[in-house]
N, C-alpha and C positions, 0 to 999 in steps of 0.2 A: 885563522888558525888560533888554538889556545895557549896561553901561557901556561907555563908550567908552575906547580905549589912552588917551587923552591924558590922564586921569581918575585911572586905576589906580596903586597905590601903587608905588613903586619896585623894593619888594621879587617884586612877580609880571612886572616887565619884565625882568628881568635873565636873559640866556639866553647862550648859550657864542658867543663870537664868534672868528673866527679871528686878526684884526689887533686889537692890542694899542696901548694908546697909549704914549708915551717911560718914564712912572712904571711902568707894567704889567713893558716888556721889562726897566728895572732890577733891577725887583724879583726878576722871575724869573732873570736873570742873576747877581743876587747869591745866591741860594737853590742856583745849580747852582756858584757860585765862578768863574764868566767874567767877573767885573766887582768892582773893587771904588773906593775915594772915591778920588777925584783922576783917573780915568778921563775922557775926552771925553765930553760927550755927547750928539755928534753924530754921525754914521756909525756906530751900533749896530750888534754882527752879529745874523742872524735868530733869530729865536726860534719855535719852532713849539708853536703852543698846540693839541693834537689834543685835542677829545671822546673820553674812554672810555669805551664805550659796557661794559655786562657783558650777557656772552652767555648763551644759554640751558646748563643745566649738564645732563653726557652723563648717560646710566644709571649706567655705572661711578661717576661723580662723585654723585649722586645716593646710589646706594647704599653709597659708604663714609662722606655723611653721615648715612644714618639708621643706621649701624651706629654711629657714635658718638653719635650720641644715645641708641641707646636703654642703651650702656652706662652711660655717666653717668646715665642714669635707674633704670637696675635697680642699681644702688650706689647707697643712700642718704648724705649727707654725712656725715662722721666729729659733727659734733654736732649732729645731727637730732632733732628733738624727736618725742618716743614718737606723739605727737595728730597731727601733723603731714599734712597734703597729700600723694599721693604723685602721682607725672605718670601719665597714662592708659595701658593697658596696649595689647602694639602690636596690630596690624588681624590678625587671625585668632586671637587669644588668649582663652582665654576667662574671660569679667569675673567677680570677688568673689563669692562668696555673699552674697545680696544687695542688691548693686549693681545700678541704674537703668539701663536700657539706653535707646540711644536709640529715637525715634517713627518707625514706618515713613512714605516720602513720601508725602504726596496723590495717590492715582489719581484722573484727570479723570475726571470723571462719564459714564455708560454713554451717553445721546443727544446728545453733542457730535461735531463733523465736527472733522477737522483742520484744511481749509484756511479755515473759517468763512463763505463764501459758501453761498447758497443756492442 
């Protein structure tokens, strides 16, 4: 069963709101330097509180982060201990002498239907 909003702790209510109360637009006015002590505090100018949202990142962007990953990975630290962990080698490389590969997926069993009706 759910809880009800009126229940829930503070901390899972709090979500981005656009209007701001008098203490809110200070504070943010003081953090940008449009305000400071001895100021009115009534007739405030606006303040725009926008949600940032982060957007999905392109190929380009993508792949000049896995290019810097994997260099900082194939350079081990200047004082890396000899026993040491190293990060996994990248996707078409081929793994350690040795080294654990992973378990092919589960193939669904041969007399199952897809849509499951009879």
């Amino acid at each position: 069963m759910s809880i009800d909003r009126s229940l829930k702790t503070k901390g899972s209510l709090t979500r981005h709101r656009n209007v701001l109360n008098r203490g809110e637009r200070i504070e943010r006015l003081k953090s940008e330097d449009r305000w400071e002590e001895g100021d009115k505090l009534f007739g405030l100018p606006k303040v725009a509180n926008r949600k940032v949202s982060v957007g999905k990142k392109t190929k380009e962007e993508k792949a000049a982060a896995d290019a810097a990953v994997t260099d900082t990975a194939a350079a081990p630290a200047a004082g890396a201990k000899p026993g040491a962990k190293t990060a996994a080698p990248a996707a078409g490389a081929k793994p350690a002498a040795g080294a654990k590969t992973a378990a092919p997926a589960a193939k669904p069993a041969a007399g199952a239907k897809a849509g499951g009706k009879k």
